[in-house]
MMTF fields as JSON, N, C-alpha, C and O atoms, coordinates in Angstrom:
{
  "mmtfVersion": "1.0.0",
  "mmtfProducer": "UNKNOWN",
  "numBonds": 263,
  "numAtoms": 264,
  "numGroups": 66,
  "numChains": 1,
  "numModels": 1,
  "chainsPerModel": [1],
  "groupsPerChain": [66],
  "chainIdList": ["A"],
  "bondAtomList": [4, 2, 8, 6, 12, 10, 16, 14, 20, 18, 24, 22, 28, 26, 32, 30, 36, 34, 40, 38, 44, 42, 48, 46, 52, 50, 56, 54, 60, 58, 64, 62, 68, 66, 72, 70, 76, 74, 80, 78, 84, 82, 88, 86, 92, 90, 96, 94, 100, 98, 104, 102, 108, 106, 112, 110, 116, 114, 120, 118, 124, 122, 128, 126, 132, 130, 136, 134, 140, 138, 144, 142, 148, 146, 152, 150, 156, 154, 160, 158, 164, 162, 168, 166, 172, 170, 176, 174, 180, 178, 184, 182, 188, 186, 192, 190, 196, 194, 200, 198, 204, 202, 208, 206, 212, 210, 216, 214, 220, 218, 224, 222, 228, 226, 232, 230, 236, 234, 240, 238, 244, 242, 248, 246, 252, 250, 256, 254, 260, 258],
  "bondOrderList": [1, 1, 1, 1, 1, 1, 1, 1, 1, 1, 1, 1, 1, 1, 1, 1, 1, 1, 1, 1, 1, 1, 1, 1, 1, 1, 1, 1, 1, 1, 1, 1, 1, 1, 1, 1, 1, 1, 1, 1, 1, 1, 1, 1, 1, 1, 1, 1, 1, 1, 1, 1, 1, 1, 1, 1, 1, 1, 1, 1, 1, 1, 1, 1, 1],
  "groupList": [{"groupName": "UNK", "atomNameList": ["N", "CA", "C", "O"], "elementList": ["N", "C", "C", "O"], "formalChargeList": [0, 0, 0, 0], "bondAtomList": [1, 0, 2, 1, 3, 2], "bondOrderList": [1, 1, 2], "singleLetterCode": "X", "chemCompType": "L-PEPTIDE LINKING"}],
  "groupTypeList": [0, 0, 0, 0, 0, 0, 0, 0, 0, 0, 0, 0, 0, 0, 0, 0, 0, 0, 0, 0, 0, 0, 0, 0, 0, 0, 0, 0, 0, 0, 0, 0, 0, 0, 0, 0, 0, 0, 0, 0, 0, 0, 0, 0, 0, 0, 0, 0, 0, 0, 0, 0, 0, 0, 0, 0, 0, 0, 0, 0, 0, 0, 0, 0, 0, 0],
  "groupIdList": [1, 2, 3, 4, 5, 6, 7, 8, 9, 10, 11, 12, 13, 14, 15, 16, 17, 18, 19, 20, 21, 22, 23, 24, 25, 26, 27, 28, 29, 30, 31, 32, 33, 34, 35, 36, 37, 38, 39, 40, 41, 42, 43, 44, 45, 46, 47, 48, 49, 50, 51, 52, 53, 54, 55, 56, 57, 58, 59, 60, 61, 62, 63, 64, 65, 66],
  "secStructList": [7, 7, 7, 7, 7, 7, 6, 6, 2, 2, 2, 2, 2, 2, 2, 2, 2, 2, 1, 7, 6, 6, 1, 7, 7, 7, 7, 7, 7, 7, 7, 7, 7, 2, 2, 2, 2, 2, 2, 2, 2, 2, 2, 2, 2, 2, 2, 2, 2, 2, 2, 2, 2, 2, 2, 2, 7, 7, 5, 7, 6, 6, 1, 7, 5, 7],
  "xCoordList": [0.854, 0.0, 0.903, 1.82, 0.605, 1.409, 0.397, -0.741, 1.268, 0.092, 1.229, 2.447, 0.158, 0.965, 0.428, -0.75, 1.198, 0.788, 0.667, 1.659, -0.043, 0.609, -0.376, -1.568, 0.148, -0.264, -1.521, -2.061, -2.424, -3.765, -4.399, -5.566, -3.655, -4.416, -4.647, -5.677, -3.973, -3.529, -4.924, -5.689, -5.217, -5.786, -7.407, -8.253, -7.627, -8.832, -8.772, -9.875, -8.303, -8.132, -9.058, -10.244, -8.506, -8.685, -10.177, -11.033, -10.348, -12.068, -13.036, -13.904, -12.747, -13.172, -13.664, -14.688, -12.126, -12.352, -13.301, -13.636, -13.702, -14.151, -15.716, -16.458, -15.933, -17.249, -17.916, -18.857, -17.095, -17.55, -19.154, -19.565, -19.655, -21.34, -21.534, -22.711, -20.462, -20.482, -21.034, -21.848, -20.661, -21.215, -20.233, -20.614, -18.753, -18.005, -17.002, -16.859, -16.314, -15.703, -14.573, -13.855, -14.404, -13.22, -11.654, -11.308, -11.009, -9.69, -9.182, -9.558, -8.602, -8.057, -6.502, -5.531, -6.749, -5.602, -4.329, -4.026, -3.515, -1.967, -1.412, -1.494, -0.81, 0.225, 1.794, 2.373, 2.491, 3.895, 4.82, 4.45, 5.893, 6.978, 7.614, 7.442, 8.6, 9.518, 10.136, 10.291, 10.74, 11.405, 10.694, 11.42, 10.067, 9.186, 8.585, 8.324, 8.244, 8.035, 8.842, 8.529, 10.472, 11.84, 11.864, 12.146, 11.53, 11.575, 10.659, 11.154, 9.312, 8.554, 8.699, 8.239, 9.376, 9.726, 11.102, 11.105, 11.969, 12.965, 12.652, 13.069, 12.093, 11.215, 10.403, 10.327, 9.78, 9.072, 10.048, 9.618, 11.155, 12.399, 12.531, 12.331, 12.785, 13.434, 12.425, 12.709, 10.86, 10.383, 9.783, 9.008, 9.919, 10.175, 11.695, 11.572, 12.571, 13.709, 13.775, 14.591, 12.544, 12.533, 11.436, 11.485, 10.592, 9.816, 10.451, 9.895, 11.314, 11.729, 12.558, 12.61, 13.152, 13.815, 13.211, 13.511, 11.942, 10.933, 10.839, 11.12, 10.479, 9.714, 11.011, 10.611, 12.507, 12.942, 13.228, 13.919, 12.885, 13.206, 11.843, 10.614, 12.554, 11.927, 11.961, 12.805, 10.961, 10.708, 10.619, 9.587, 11.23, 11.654, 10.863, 10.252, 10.676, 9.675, 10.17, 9.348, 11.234, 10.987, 10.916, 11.135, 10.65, 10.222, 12.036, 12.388, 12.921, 14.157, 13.362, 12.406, 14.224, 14.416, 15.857, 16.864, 15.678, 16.653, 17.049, 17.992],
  "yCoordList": [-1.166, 0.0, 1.233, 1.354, 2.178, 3.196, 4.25, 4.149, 5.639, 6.675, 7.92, 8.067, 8.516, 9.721, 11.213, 11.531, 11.757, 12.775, 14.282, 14.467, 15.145, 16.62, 17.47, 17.192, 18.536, 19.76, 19.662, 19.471, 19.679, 19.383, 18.255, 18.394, 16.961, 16.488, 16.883, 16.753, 17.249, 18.147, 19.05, 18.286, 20.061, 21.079, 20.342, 20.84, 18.767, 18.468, 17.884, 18.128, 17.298, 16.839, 18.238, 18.178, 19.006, 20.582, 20.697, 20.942, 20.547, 20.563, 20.137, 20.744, 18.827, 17.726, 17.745, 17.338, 18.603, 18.573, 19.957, 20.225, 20.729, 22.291, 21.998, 22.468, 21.218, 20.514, 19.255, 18.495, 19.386, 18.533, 18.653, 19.567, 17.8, 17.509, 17.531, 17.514, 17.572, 17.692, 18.376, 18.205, 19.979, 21.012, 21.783, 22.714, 21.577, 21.663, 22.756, 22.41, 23.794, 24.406, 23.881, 22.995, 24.186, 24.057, 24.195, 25.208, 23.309, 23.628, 25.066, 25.331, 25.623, 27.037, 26.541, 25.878, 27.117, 26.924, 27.506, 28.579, 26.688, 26.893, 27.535, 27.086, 28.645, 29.189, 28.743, 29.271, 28.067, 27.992, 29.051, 29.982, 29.04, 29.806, 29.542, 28.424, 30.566, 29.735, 28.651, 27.673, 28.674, 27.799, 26.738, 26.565, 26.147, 25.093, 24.41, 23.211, 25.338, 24.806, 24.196, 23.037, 24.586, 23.661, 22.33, 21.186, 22.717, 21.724, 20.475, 19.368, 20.761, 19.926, 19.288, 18.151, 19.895, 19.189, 18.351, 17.143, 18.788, 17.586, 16.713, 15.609, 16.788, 15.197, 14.188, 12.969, 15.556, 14.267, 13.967, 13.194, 14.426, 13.82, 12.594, 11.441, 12.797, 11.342, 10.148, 9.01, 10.696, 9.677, 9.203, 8.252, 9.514, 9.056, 7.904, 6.739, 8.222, 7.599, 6.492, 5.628, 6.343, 5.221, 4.202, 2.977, 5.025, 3.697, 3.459, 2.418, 3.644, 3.31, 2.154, 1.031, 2.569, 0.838, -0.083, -1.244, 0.389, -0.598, -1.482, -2.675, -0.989, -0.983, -2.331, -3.397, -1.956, -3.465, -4.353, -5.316, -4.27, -5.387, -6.695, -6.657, -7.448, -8.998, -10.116, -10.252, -10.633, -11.675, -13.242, -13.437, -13.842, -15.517, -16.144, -15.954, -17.337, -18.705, -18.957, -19.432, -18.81, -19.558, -18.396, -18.389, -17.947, -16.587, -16.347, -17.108, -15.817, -15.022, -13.769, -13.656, -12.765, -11.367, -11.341, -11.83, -10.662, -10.416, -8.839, -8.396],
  "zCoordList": [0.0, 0.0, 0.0, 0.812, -0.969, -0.385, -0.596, -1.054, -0.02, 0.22, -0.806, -0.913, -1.32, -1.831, -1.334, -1.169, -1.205, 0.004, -0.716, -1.421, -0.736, -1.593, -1.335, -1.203, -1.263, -0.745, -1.033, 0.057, -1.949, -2.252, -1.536, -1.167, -1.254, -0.141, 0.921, 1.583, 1.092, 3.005, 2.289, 1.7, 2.267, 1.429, 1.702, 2.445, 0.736, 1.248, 2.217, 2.707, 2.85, 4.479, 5.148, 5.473, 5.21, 5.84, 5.526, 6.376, 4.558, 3.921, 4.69, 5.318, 4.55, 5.242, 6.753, 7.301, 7.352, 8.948, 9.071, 10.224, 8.176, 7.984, 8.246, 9.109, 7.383, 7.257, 8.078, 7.85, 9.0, 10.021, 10.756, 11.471, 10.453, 11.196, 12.528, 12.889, 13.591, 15.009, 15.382, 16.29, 14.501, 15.599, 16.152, 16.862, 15.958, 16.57, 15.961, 14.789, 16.168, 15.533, 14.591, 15.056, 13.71, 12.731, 13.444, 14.051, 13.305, 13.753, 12.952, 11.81, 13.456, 13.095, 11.984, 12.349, 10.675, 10.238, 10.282, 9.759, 10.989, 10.776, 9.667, 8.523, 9.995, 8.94, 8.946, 9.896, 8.294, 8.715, 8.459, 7.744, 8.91, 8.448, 7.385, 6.898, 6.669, 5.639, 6.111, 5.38, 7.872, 7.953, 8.529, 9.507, 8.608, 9.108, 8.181, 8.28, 6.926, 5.273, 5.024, 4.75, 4.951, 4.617, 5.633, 5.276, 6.871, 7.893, 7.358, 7.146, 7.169, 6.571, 5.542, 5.435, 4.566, 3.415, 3.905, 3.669, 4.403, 4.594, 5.189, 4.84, 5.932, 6.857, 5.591, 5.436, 4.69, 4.126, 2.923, 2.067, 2.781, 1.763, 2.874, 2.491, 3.908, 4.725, 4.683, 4.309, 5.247, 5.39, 3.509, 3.608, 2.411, 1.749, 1.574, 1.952, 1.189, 1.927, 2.44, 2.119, 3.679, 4.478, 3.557, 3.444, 3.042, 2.353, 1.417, 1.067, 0.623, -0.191, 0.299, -0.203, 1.278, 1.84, 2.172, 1.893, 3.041, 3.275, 2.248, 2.361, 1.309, 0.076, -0.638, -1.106, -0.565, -1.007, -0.052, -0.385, 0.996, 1.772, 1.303, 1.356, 0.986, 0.131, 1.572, 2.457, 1.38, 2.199, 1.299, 0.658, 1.288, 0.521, 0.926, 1.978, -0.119, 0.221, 1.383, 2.167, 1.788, 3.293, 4.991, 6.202, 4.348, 5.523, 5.64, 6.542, 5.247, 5.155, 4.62, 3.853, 5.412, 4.221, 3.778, 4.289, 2.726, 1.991, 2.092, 1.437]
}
């Protein structure tokens, strides 16, 4: 399974929680900084990164990974 993530999802995520049927106020949207924008994006360079290793670790007919 993988997930692909991008500013437009985030975007309807936000929608989503806007339009909530509770009753309940809308979470207030976050503005970031420039630097917390860079921050965010290098995390998600890493945790890309990590699935990608995930992603070859192979499991063998006989339950080994490779």
């Amino acid at each position: 399974m993988t997930f692909k993530i991008t500013f437009e999802t985030v975007d309807a995520l936000m929608d989503e929680w806007e339009e909530s049927e509770d009753g309940e106020e809308p979470p207030a949207k976050a503005t970031l900084s420039p630097e917390q924008l860079a921050e965010l994006k290098n995390e998600m360079d890493l945790l890309k990164e990590f699935h990608n290793l995930a992603k070859a670790i192979i499991k063998t007919p006989r339950g080994k990974y490779c």
